[in-house]
N, C-alpha and C positions, 0 to 999 in steps of 0.2 A: 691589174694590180689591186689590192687587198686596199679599202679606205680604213684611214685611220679612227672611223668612227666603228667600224666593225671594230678592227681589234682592242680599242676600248672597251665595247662590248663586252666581246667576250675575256679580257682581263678581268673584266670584274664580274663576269660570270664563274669564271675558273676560283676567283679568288672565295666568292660564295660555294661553291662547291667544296674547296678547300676546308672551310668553317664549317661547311656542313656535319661533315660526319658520318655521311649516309654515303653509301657505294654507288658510284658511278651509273647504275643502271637506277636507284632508287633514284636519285636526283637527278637523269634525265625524264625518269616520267612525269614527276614533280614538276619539273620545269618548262616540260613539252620541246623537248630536245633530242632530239636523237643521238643515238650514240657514235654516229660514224662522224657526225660534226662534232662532238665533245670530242672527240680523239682527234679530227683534223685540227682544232683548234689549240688542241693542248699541245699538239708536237707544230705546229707552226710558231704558235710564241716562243715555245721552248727553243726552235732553230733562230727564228730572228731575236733573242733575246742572249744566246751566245755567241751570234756572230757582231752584235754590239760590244759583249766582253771581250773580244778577241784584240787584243794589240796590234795595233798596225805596224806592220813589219814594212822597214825601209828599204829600198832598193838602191845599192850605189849606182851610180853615174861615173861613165869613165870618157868627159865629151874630150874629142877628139881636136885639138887646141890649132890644126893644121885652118888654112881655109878651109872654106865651102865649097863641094864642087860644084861645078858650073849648073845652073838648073835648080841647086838644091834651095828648099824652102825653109822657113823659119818654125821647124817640128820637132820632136824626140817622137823615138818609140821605149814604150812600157811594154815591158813581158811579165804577164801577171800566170803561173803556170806553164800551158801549151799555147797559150793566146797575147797575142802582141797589139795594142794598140797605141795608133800613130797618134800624137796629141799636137796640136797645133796655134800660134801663138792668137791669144783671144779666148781660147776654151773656156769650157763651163765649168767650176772647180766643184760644184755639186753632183753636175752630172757623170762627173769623172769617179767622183767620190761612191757615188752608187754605182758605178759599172765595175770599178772595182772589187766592192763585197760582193758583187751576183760572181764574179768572175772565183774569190777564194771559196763561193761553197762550191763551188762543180767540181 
């Protein structure tokens, strides 16, 4: 995983490049930068910075108001696409929270 000190970094590297003026190749030599990082960096903010604009779309729940069957635990499942994950009572609402965005860019 990406620390948040890099992609500060290079926010405000992109953002100076921006102001710059100069074409992308002039101001990676300026800056001693390569350009496969200038481009990795620019389309990685770009992807984490729309998938924070993105609306979190809600999924109905349709629970089943019968008992429990015998055996069964205190869980739901989430189907986020192709992918279902079982969530269970105690969870991390963080961690859910990020498995979910990785789960809507795939």
């Amino acid at each position: 995983m990406i620390s948040n000190e890099q992609s500060s970094l290079w926010e405000q590297r992109l953002a100076e490049y921006e102001t710059s003026g100069k074409s992308v190749v002039a101001w990676c030599i300026e800056q001693s930068v390569r350009k496969n990082q200038f481009y990795y960096w620019s389309k990685k903010l770009r992807q984490d910075q729309a998938a924070k604009d993105r609306p979190v779309e809600w999924l109905s729940l349709n629970p089943d108001h019968g008992k429990p069957a015998s055996g069964a635990t205190n869980s739901i499942s989430v189907r986020v696409g192709q992918v279902t994950v079982e969530i269970k009572s105690g969870f991390d609402q963080h961690l859910l929270r990020e498995i979910v965005q990785v789960l809507q860019t795939i």
